[in-house]
C-alpha positions as semicolon CSV with decimal commas, in nm:
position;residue;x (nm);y (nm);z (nm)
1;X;24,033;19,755;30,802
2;X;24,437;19,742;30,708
3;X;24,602;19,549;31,008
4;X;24,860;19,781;31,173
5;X;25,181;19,598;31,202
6;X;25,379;19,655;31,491
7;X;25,777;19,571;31,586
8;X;26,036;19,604;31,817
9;X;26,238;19,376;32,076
10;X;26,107;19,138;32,363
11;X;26,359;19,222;32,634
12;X;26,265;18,929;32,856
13;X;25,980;18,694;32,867
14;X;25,860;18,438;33,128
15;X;25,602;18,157;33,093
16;X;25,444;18,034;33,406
17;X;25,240;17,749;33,311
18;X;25,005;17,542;33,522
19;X;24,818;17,226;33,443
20;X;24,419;17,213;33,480
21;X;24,109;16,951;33,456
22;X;23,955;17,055;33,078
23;X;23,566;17,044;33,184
24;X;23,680;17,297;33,423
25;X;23,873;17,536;33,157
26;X;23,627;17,475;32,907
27;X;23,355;17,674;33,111
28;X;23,533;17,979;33,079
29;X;23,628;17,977;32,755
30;X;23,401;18,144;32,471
31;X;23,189;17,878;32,276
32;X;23,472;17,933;31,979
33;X;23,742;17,769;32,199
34;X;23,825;17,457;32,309
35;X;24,125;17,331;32,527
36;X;24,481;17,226;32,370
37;X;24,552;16,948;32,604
38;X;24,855;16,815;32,687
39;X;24,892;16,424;32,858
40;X;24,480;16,489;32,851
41;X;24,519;16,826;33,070
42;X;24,444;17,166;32,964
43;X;24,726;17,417;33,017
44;X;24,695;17,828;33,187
45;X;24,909;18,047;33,271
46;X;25,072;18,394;33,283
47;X;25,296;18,534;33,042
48;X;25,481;18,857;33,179
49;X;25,709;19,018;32,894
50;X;25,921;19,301;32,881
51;X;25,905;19,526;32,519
52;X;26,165;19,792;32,384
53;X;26,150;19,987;32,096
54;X;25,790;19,950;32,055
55;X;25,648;20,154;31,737
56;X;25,539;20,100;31,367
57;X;25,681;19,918;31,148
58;X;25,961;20,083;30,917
59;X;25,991;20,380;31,226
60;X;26,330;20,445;31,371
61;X;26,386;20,242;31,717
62;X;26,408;20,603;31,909
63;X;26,088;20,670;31,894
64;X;26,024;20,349;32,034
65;X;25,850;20,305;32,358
66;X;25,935;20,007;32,629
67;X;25,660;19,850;32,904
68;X;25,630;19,528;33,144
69;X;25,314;19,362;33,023
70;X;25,101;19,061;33,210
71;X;24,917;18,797;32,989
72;X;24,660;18,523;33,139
73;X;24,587;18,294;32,943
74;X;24,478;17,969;32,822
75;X;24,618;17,741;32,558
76;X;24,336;17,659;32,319
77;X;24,186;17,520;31,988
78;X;23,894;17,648;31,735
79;X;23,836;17,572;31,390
80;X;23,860;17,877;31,128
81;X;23,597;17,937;30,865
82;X;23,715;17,658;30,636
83;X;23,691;17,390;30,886
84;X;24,060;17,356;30,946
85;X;24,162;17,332;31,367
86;X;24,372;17,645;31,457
87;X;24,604;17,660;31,770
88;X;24,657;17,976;31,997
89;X;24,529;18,126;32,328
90;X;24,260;18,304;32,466
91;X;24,373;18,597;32,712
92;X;24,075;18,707;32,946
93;X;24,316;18,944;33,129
94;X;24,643;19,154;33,001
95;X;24,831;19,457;33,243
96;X;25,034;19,681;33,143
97;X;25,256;19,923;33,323
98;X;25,233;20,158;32,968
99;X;25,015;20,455;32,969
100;X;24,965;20,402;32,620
101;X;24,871;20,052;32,581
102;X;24,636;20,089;32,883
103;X;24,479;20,429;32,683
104;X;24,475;20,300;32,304
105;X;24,480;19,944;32,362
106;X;24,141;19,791;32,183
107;X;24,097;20,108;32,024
108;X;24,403;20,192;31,788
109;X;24,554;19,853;31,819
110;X;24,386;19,544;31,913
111;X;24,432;19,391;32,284
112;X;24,248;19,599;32,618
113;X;24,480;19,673;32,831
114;X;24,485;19,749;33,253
115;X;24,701;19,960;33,414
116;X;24,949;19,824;33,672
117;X;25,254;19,881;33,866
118;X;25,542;19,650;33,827
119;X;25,802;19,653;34,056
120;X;26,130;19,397;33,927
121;X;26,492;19,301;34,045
122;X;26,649;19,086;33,849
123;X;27,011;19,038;33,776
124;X;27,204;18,788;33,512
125;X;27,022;18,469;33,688
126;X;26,782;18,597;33,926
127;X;26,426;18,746;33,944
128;X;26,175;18,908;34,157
129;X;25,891;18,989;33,986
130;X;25,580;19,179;34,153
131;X;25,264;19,366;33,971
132;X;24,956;19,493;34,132
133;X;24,680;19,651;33,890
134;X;24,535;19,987;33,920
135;X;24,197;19,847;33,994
136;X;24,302;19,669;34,287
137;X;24,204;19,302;34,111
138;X;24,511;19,104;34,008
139;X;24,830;19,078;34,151
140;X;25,139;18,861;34,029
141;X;25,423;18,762;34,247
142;X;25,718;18,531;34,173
143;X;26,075;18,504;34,206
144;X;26,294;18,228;34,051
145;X;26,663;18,206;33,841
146;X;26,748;18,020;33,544
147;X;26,792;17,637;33,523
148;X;26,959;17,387;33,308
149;X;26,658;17,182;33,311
150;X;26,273;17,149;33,367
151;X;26,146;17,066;33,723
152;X;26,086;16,734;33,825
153;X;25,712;16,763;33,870
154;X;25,711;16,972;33,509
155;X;25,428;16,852;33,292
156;X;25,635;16,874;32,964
157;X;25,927;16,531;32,926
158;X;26,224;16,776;32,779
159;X;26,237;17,172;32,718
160;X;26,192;17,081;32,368
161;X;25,899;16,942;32,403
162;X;25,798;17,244;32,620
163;X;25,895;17,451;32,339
164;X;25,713;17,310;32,061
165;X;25,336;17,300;32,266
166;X;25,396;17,704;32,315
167;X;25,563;17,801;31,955
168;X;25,222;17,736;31,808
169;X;25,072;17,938;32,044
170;X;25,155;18,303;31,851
171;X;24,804;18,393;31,761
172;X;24,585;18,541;32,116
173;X;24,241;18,629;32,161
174;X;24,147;18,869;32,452
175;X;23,769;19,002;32,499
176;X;23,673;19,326;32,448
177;X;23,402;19,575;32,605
178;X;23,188;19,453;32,257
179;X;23,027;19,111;32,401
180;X;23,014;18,979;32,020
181;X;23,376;19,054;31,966
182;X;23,721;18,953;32,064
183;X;24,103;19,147;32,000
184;X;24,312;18,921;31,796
185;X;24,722;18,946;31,851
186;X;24,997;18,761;31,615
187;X;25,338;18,773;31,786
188;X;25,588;18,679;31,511
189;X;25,889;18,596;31,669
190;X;26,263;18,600;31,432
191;X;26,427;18,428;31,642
192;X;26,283;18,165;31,903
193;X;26,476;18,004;32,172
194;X;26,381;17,885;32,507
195;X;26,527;17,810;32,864
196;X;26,399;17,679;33,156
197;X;26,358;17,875;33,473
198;X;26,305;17,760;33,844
199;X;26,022;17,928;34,033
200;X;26,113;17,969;34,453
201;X;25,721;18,094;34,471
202;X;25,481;18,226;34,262
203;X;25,127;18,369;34,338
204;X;24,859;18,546;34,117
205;X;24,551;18,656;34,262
206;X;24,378;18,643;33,900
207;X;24,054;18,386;33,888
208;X;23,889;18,304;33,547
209;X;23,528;18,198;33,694
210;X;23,293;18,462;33,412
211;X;23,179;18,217;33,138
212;X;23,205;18,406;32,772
213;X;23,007;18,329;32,487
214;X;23,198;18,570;32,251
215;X;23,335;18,489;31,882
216;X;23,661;18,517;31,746
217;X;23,724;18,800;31,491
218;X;24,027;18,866;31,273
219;X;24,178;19,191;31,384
220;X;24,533;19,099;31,388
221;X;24,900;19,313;31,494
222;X;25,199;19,187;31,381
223;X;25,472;19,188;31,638
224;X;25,793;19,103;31,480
């Protein structure tokens, strides 16, 4: 199968990141996966990114479309066919407010997508972010403005370190409605730089508690 390579521009992306107990993350991860850990804690979260000028590659930005997009997911480890340990994250759940990510996603390109409603105020520093899915099962609430630093309770020492544990992190597996196969993602990012934002409150009603026993295949995009 030729991997379809996608590009375009990420308009604005927020990490929310959350430590966890391993044992416990390791129950719902497929039997592939294993937790990156960080200080001896695994690491999940949301990833909620805006995209412009989506379309092939080598295709003229207007015919580019633009969507909000929500990413659970999980930091994680697995060892590739040759034995060597790979880094990236599994996504068991990914929204979309596009109608056609939601309709193609999984089938033209890889990554099954659910359709949501994102409602979002944000100005230079500022941000209130809310999504509710179609289906009625996740929601996603937060608001929050930009910061010089990381929190005081932050799990990472410096937003370099930050930085580095979630560069690696390009390559995401998501399931699929095929129980012996997952969607694999590579976002290749030109230009990478990082900031640190200050959540007020955040809330997702989103609960990982289905163990999977699915294996990783190599259907890739290219996002860059």
């Amino acid at each position: 199968m030729k991997i379809p390579t996608i590009q375009g521009v990420i308009k604005r992306r927020i990490l929310i990141n959350y430590r966890a107990e391993p044992h416990v993350i390791q129950k719902i991860l497929p039997s592939v996966f294993r937790p990156k850990l960080h200080n001896g804690k695994a690491v999940a979260g949301i990833c909620l990114i805006r995209l412009e000028h989506i379309r092939p590659k080598f295709m003229p930005e207007f015919v580019g479309i633009a969507s909000e997009n929500a990413a659970h997911r999980i930091a994680v480890l697995w060892e590739n066919e040759n034995g060597k340990t790979q880094e990236g994250v599994y996504i068991p759940r990914r929204d979309t407010d596009s109608f056609i990510n939601s309709a193609v996603g999984g089938r033209l390109f890889s990554g099954e997508h659910h359709k949501a409603k994102f409602e979002i105020k944000e100005s230079a520093n500022e941000l209130d972010f809310k999504m509710k899915s179609d289906d009625q099962k996740v929601s996603v609430n937060f608001t929050g403005k930009t910061s010089e630093s990381l929190p005081k309770h932050s799990m990472f020492s410096s937003l370099a370190e930050a930085s580095g544990f979630f560069k690696t992190g390009s390559l995401g597996y998501s399931p699929t409605k095929n129980a012996k196969k997952l969607d694999g993602i590579l976002l290749q990012i030109e230009n990478w730089n990082v900031s640190a934002f200050d959540l007020d409150r955040v809330y997702s009603s989103f609960t990982m508690i289905k163990h999977c026993s699915q294996t990783a295949q190599s259907d890739l995009i290219t996002l860059c």
